[in-house]
DSSP file (Angstrom, degrees, kcal/mol; ACC not computed):
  #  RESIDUE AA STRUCTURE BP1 BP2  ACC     N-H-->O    O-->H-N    N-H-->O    O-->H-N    TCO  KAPPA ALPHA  PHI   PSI    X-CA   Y-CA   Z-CA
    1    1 A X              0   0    0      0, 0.0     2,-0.1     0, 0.0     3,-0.0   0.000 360.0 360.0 360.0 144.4  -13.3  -16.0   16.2
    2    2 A X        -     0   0    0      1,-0.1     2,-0.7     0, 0.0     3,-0.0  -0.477 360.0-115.5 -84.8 137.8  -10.8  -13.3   16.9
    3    3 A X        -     0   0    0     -2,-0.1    -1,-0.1     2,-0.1     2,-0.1  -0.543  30.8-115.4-107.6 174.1  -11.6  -10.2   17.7
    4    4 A X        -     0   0    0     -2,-0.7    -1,-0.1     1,-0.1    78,-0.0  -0.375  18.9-166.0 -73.8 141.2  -10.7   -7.5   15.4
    5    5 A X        -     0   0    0     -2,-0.1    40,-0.2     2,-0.0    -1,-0.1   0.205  38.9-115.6 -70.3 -15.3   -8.3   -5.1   16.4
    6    6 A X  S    S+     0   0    0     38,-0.1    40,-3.8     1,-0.1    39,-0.4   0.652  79.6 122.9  56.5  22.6   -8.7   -2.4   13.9
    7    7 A X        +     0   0    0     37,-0.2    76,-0.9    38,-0.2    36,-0.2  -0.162  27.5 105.0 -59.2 170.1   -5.1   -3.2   12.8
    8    8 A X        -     0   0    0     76,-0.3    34,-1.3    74,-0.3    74,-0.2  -0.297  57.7 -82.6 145.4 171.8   -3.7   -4.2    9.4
    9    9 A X  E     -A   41   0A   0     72,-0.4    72,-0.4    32,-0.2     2,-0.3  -0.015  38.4-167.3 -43.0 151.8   -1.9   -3.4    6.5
   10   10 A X  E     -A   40   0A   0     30,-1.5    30,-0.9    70,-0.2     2,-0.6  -0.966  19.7-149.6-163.9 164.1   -3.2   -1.4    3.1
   11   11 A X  E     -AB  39  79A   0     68,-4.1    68,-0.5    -2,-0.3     2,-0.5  -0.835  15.7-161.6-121.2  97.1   -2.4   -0.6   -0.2
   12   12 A X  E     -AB  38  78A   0     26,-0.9    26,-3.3    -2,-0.6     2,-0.5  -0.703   6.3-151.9 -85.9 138.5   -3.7    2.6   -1.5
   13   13 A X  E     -AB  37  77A   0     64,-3.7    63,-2.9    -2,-0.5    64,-0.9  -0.953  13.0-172.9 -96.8 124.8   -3.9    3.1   -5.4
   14   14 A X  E     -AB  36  75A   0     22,-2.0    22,-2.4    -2,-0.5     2,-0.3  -0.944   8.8-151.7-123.8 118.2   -3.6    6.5   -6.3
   15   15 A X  E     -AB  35  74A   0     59,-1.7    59,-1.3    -2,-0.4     2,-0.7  -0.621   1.8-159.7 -77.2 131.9   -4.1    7.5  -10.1
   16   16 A X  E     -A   34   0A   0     18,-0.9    18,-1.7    -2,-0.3    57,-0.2  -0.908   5.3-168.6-134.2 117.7   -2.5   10.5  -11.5
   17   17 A X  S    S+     0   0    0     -2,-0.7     2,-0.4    55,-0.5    -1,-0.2   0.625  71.4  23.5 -91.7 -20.2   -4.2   11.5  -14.3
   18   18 A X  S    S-     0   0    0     54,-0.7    -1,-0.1    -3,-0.1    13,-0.1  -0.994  94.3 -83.1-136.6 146.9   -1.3   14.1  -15.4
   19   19 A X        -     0   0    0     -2,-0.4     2,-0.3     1,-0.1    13,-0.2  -0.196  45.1-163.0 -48.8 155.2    2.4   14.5  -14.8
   20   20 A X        -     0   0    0     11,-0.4    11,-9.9    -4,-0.1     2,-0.6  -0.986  18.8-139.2-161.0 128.7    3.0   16.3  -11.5
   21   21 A X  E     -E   30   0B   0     -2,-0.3     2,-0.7     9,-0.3     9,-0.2  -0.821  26.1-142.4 -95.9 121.5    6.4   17.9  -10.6
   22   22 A X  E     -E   29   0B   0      7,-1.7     7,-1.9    -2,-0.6     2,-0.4  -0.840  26.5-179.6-103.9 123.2    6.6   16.8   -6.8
   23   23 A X  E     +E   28   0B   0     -2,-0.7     5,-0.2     5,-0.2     2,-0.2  -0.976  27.1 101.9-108.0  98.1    8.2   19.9   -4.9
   24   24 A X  E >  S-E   27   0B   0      3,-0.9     3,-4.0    -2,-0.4    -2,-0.0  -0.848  78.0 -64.4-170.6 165.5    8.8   19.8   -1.3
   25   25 A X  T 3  S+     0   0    0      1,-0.3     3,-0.1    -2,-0.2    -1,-0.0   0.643 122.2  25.7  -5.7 -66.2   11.9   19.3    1.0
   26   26 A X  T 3  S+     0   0    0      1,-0.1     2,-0.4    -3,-0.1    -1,-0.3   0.485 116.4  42.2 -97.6   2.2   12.6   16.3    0.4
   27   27 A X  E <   +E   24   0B   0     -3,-4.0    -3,-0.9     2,-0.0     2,-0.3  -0.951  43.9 178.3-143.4 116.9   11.7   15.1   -2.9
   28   28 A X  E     +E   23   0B   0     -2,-0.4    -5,-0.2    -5,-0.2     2,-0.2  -0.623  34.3 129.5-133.1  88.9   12.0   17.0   -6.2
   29   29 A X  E     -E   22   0B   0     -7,-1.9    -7,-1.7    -2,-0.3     2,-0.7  -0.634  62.0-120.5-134.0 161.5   10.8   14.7   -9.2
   30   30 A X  E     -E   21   0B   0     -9,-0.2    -9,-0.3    -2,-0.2   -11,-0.1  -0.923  36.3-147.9-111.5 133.1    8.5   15.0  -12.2
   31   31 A X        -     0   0    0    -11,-9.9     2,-0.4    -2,-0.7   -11,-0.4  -0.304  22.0-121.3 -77.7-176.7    5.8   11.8  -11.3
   32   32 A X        -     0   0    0    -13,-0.2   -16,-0.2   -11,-0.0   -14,-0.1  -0.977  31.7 -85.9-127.6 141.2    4.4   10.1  -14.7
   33   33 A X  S    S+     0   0    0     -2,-0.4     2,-0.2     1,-0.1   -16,-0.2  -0.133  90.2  54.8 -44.6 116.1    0.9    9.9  -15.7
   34   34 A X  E    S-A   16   0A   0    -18,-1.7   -18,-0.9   -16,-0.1     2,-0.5  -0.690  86.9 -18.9 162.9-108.0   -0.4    6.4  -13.9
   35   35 A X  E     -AC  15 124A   0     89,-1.2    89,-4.1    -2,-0.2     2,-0.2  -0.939  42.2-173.5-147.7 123.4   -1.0    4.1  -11.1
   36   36 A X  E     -AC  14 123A   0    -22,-2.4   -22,-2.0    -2,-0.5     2,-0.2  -0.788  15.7-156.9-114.2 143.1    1.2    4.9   -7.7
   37   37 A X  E     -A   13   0A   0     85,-1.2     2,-0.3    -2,-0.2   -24,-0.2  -0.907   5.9-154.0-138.5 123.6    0.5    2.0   -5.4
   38   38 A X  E     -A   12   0A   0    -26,-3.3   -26,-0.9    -2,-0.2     2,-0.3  -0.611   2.7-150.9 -79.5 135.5    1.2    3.0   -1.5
   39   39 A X  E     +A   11   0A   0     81,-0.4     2,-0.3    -2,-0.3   -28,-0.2  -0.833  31.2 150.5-109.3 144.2    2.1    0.4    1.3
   40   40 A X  E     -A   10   0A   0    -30,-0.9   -30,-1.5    -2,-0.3     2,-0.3  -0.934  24.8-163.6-151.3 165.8    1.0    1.3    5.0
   41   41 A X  E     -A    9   0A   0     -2,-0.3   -32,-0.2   -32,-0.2     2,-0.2  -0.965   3.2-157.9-146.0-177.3    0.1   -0.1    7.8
   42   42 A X        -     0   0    0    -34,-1.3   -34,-0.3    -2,-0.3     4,-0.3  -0.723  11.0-154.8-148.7  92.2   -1.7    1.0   11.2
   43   43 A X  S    S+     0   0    0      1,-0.2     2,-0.3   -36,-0.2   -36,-0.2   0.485  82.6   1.4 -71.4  -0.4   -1.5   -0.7   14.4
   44   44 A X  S    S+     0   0    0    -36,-0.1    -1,-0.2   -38,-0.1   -37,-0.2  -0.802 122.4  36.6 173.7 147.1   -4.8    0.6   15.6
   45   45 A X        +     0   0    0    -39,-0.4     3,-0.4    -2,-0.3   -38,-0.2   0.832  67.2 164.3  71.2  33.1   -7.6    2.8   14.1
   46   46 A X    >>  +     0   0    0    -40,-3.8     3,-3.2    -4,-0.3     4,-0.8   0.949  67.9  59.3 -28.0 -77.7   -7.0    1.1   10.5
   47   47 A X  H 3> S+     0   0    0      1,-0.3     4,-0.9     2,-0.2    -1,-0.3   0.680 103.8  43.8 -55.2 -31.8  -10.1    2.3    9.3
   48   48 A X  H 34 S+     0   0    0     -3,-0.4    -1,-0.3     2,-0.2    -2,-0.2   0.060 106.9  65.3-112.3  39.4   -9.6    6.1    9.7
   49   49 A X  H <> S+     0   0    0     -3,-3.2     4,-1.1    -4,-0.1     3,-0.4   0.859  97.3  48.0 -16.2-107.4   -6.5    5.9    8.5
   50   50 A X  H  X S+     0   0    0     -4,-0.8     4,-2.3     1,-0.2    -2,-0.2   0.492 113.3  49.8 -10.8 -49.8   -7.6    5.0    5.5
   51   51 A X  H  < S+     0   0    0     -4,-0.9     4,-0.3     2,-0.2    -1,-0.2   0.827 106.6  54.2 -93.1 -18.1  -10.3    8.0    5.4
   52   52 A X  H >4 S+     0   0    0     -3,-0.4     3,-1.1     2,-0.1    -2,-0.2   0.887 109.9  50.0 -79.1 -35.6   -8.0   10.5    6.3
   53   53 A X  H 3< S+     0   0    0     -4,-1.1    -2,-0.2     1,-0.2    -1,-0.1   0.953 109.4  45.6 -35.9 -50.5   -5.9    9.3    3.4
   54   54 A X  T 3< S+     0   0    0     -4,-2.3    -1,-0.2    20,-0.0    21,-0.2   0.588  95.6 102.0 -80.1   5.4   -8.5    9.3    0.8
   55   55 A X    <   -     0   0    0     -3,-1.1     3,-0.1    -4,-0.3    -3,-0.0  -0.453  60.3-155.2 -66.9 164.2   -9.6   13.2    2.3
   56   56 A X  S    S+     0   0    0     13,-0.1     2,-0.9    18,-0.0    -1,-0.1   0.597  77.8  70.7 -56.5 -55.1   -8.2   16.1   -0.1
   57   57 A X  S    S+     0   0    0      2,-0.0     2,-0.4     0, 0.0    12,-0.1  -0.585  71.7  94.5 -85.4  85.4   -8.3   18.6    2.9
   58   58 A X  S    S-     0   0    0     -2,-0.9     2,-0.1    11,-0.1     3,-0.1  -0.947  72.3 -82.3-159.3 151.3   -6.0   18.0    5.3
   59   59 A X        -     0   0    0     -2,-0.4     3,-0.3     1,-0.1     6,-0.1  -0.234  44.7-106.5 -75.2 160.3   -2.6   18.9    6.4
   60   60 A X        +     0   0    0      1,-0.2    -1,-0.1    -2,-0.1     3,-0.1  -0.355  62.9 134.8 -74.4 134.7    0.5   17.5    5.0
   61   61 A X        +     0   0    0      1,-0.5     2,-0.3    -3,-0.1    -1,-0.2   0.364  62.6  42.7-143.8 -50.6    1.9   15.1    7.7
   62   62 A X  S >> S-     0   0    0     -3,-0.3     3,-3.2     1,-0.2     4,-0.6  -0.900  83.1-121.4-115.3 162.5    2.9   12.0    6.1
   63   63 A X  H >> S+     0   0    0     -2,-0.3     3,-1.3     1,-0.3     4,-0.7   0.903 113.7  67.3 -70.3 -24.8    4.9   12.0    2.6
   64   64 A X  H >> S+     0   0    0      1,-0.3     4,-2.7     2,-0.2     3,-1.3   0.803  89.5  64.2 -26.6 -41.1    2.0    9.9    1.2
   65   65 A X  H <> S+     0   0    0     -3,-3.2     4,-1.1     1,-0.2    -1,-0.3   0.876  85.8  74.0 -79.6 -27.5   -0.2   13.2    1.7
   66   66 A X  H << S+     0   0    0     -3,-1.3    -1,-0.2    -4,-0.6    -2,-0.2   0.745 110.9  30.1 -13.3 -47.3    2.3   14.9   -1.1
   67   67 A X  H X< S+     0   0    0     -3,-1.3     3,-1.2    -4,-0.7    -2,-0.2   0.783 115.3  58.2-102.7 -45.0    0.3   12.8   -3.5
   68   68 A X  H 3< S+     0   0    0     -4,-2.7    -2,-0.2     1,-0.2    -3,-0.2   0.685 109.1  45.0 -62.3 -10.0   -3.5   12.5   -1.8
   69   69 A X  T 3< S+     0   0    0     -4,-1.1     2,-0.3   -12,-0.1    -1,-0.2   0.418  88.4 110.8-135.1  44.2   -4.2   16.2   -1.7
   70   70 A X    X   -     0   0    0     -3,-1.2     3,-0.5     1,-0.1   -50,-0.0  -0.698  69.8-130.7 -58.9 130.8   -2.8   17.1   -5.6
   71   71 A X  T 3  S+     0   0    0     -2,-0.3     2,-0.2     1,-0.2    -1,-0.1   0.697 109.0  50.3  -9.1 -61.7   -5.6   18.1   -7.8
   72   72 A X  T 3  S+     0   0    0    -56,-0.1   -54,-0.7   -55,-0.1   -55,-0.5   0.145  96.0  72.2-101.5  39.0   -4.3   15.9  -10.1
   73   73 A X    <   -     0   0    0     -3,-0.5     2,-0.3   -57,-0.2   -57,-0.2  -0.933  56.2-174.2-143.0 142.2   -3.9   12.5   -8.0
   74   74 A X  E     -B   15   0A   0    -59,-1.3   -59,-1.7    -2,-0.3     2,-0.4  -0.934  27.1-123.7-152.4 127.9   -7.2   10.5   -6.9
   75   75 A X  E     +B   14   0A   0     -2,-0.3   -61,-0.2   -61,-0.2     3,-0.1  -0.710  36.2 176.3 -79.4 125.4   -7.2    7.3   -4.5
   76   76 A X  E     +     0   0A   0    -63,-2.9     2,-0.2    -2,-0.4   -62,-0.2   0.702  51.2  15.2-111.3  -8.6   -8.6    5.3   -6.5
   77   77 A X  E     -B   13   0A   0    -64,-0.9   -64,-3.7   -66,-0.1    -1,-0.3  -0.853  54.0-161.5-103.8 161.2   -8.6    2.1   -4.7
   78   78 A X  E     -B   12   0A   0     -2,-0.2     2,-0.3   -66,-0.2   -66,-0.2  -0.855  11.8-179.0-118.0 149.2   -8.0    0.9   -1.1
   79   79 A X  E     +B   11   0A   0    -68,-0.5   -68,-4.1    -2,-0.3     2,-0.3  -0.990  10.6 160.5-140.7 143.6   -7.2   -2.4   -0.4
   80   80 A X        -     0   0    0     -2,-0.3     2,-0.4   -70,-0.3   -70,-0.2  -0.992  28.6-147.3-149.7 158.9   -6.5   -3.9    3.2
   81   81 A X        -     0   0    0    -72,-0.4   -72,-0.4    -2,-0.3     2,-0.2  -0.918  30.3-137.3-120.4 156.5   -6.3   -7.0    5.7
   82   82 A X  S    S+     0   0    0     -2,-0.4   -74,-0.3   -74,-0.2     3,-0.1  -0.417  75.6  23.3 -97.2 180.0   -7.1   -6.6    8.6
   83   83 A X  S    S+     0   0    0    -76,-0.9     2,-0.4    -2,-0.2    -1,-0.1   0.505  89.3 137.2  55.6  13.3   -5.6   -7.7   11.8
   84   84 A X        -     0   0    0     -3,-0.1   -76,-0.3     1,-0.1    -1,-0.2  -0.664  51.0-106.1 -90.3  98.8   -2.0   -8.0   10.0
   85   85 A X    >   -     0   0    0     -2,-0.4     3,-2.2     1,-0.1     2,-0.3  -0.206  23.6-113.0 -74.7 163.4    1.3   -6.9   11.2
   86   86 A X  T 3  S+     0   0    0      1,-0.3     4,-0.4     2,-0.2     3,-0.2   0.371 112.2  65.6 -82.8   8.4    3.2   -4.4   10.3
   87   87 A X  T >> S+     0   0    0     -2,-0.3     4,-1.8     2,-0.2     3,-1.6   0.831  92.1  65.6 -72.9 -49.1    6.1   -7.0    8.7
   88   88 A X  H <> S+     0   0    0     -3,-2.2     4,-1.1     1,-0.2    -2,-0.2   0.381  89.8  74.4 -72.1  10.1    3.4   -8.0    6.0
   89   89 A X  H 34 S+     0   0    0     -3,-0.2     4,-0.4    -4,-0.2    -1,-0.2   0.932 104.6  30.1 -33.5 -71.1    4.0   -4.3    5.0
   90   90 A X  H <> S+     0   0    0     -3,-1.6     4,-0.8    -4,-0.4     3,-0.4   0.897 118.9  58.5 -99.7 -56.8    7.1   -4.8    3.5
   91   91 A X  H  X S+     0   0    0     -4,-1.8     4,-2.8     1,-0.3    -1,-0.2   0.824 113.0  37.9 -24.5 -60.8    6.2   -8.6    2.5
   92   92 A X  H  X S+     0   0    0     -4,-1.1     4,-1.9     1,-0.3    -1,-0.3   0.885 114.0  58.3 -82.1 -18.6    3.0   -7.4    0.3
   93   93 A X  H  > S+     0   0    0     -3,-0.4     4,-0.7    -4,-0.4     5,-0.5   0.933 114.1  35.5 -63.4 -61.4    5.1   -4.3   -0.9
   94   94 A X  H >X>S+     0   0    0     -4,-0.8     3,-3.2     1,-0.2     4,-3.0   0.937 116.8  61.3 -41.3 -60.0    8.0   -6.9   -2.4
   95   95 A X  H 3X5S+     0   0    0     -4,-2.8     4,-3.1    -5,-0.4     5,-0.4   0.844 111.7  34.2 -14.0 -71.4    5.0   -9.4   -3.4
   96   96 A X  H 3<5S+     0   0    0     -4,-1.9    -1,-0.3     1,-0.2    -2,-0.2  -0.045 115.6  53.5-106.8  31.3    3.5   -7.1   -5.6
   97   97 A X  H <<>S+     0   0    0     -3,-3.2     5,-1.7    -4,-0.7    -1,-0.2   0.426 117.3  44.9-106.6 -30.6    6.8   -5.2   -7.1
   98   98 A X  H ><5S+     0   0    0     -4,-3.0     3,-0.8    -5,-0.5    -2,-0.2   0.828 117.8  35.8 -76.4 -43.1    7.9   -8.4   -7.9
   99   99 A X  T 3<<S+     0   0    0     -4,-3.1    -3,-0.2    -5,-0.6    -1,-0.1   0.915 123.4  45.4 -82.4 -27.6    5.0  -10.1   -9.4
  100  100 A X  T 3 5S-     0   0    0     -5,-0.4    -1,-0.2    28,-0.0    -2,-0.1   0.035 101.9-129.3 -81.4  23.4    3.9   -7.3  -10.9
  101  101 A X  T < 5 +     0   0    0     -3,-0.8     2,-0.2    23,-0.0    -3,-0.2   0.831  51.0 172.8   2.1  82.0    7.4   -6.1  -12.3
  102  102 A X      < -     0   0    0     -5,-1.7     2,-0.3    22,-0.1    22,-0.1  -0.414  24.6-124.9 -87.1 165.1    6.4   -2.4  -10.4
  103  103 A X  B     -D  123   0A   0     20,-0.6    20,-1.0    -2,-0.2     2,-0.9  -0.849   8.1-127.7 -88.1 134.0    9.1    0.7  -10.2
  104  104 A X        -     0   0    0     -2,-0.3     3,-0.2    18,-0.2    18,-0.0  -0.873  27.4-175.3 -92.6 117.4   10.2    2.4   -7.3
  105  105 A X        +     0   0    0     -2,-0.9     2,-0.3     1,-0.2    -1,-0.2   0.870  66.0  23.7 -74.9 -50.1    9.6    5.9   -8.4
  106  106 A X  S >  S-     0   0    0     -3,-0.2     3,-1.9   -77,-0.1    15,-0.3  -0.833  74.6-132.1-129.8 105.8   11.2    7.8   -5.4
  107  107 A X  T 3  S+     0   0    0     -2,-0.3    12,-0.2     1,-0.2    11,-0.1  -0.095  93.6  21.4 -14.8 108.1   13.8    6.5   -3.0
  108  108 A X  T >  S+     0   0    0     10,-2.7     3,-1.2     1,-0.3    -1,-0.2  -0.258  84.7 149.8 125.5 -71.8   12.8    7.2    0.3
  109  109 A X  T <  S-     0   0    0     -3,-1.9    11,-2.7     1,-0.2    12,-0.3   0.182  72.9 -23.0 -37.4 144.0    9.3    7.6   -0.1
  110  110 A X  T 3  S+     0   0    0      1,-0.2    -1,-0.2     9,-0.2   -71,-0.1   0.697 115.3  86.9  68.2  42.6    6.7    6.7    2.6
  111  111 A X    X   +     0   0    0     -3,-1.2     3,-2.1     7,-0.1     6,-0.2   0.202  34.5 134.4-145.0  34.8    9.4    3.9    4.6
  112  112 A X  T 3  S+     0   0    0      1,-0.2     2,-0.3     3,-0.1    -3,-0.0   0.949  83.1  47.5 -58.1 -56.7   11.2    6.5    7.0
  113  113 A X  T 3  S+     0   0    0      2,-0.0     2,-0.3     3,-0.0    -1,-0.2   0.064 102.0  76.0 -84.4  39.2   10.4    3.5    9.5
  114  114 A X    <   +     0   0    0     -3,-2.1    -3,-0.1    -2,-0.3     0, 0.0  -0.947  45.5 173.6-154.4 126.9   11.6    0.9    7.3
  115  115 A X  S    S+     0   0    0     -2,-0.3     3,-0.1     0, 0.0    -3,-0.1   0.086  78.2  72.8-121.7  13.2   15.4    0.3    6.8
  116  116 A X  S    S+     0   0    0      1,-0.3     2,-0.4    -5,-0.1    -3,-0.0   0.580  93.6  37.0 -92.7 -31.4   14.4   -2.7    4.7
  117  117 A X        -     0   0    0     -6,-0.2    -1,-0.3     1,-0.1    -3,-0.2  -0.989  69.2-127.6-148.8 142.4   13.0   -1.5    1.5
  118  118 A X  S    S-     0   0    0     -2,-0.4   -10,-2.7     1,-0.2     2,-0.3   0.574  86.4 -17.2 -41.3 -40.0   13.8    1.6   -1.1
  119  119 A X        -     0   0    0    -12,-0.2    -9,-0.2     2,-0.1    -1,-0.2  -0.995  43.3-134.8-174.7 146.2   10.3    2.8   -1.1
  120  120 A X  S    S+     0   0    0    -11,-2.7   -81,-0.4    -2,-0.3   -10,-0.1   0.556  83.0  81.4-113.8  15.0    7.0    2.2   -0.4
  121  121 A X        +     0   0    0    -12,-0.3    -2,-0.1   -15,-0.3     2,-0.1  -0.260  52.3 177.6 -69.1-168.9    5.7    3.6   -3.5
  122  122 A X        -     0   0    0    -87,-0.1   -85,-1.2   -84,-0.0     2,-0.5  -0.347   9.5-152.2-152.7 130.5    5.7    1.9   -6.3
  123  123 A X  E     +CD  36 103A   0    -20,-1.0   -20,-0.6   -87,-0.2     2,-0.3  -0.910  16.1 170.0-123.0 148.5    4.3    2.7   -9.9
  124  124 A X  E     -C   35   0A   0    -89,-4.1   -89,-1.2    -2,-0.5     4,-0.1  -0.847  30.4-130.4-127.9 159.2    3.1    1.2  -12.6
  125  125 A X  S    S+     0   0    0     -2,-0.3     2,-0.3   -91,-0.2    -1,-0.1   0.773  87.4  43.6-100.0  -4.1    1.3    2.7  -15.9
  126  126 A X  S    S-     0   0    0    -91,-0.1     2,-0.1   -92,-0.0   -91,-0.1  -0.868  94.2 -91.7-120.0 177.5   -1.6    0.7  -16.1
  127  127 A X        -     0   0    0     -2,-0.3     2,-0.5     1,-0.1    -2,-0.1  -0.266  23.8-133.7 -83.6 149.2   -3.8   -0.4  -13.7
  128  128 A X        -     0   0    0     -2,-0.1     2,-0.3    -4,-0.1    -1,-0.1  -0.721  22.6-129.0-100.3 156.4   -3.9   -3.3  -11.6
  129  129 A X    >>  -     0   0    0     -2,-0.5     4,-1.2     1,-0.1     3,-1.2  -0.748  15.6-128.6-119.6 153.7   -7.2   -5.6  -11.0
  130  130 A X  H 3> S+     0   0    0     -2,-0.3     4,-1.5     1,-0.3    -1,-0.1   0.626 114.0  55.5 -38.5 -29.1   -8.6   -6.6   -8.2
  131  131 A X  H 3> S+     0   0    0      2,-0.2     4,-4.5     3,-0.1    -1,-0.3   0.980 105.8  55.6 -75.9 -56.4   -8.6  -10.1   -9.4
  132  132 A X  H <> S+     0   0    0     -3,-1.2     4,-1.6     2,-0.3     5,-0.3   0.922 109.5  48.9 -31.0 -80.1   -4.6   -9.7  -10.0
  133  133 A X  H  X S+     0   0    0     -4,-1.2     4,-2.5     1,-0.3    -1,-0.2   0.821 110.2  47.7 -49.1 -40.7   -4.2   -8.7   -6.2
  134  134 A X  H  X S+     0   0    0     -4,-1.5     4,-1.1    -5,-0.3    -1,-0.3   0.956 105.8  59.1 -68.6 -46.1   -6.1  -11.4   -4.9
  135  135 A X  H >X S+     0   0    0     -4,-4.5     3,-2.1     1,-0.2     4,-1.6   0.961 118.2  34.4 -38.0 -79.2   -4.1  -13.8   -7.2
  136  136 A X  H 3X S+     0   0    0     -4,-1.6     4,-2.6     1,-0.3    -2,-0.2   0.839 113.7  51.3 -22.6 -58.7   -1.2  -12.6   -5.4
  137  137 A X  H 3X S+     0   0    0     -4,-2.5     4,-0.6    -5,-0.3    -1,-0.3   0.731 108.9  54.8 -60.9 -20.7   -2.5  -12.0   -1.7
  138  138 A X  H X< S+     0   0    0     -3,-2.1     3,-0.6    -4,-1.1    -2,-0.2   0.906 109.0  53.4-125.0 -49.0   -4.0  -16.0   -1.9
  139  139 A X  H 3< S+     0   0    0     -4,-1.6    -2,-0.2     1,-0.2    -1,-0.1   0.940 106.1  61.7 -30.3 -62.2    0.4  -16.9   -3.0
  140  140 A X  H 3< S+     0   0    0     -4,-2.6    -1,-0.2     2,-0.0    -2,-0.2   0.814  95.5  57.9 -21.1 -53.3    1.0  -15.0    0.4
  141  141 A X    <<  -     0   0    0     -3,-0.6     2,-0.4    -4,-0.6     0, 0.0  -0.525  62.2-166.9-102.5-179.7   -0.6  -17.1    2.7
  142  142 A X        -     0   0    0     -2,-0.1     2,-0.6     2,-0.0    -3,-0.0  -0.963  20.3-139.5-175.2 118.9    0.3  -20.8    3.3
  143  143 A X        -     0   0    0     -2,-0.4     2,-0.5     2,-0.0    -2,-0.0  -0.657  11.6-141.1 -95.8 153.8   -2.3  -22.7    5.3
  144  144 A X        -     0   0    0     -2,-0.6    -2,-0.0     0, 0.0    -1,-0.0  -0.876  16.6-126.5 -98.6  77.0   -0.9  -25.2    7.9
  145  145 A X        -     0   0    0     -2,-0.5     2,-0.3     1,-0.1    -2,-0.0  -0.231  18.0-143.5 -66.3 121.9   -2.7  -28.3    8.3
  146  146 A X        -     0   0    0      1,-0.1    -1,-0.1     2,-0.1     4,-0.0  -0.597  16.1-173.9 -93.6 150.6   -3.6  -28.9   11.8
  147  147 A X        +     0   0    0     -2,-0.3     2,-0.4     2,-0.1     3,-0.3   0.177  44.5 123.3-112.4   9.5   -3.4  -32.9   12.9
  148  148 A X  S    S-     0   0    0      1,-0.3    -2,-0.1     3,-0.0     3,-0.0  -0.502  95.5 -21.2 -68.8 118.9   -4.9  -32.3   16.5
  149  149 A X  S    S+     0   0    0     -2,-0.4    -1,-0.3     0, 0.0     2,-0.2   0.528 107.5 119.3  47.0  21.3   -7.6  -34.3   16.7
  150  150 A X        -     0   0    0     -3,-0.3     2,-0.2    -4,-0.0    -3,-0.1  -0.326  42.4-160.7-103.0 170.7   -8.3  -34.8   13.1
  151  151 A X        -     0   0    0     -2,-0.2    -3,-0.0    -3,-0.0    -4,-0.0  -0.756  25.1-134.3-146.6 154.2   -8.3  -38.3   11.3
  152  152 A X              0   0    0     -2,-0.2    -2,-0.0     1,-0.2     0, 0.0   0.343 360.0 360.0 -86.3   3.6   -8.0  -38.6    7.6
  153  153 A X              0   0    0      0, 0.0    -1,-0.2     0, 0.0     0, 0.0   0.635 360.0 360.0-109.3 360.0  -11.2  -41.5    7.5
């Protein structure tokens, strides 16, 4: 068994329970009441990542923190693999804008180190379920059948 790395990929979904006019340098938009779904990844220290996201308090550093420390925005779920490289970023973001026919809300947003994709938001105005994302994630992967030392009898 491999050992973990504290690497991977995530998706936060972040609910915004009211419109919010998003103000700051770079971005001046009015968001729409719903479900913003964030792509990230982490090459080490995944997991507190991930908890600094879902804090309130903290200072603004990445544009993702624009929406996690609003009053009126709540991560409402996180979903991750672990041990995942940072290419299956931009995979699970297309994956699930596509299967999910999502929006790119702001140009720009959260991919400053991505010249690949428009955004890594995406939003959608209902929610998605867990079962949905696993349908998806299970598309993703493509198992390999190994023939080393196997026989089919």
């Amino acid at each position: 068994m491999p050992k973990t790395t504290n690497s991977g990929v995530y998706i936060l979904e972040i609910y915004l329970k009211d419109e919010l006019f998003l103000n700051s340098k770079k971005f001046n938009l009015l968001l729409h009441t719903g479900y913003y779904y964030y792509f990230g990844s982490a090459q080490k220290n995944l997991i507190s990542r991930i908890n600094r996201h879902i804090k309130k308090d903290k200072i603004i550093h990445w544009h993702i923190d624009l929406l996690t420390t609003n009053s009126k925005c709540n991560v409402s779920n996180v979903y991750y693999l672990l041990d995942m490289g940072k290419e299956i970023e931009c995979e699970m973001r297309k994956k699930v804008e596509e299967g999910f026919h999502l929006l790119h809300p702001i140009k720009s947003f959260g991919n400053s180190d991505c010249k690949n994709c428009y955004s890594h938001l995406l939003y959608s105005k209902t929610k998605i379920s867990y079962n949905h994302f696993c349908s998806l994630y299970h598309s993703m992967v493509s198992f390999i059948p190994s023939h080393n030392g196997i026989s089919d009898s």
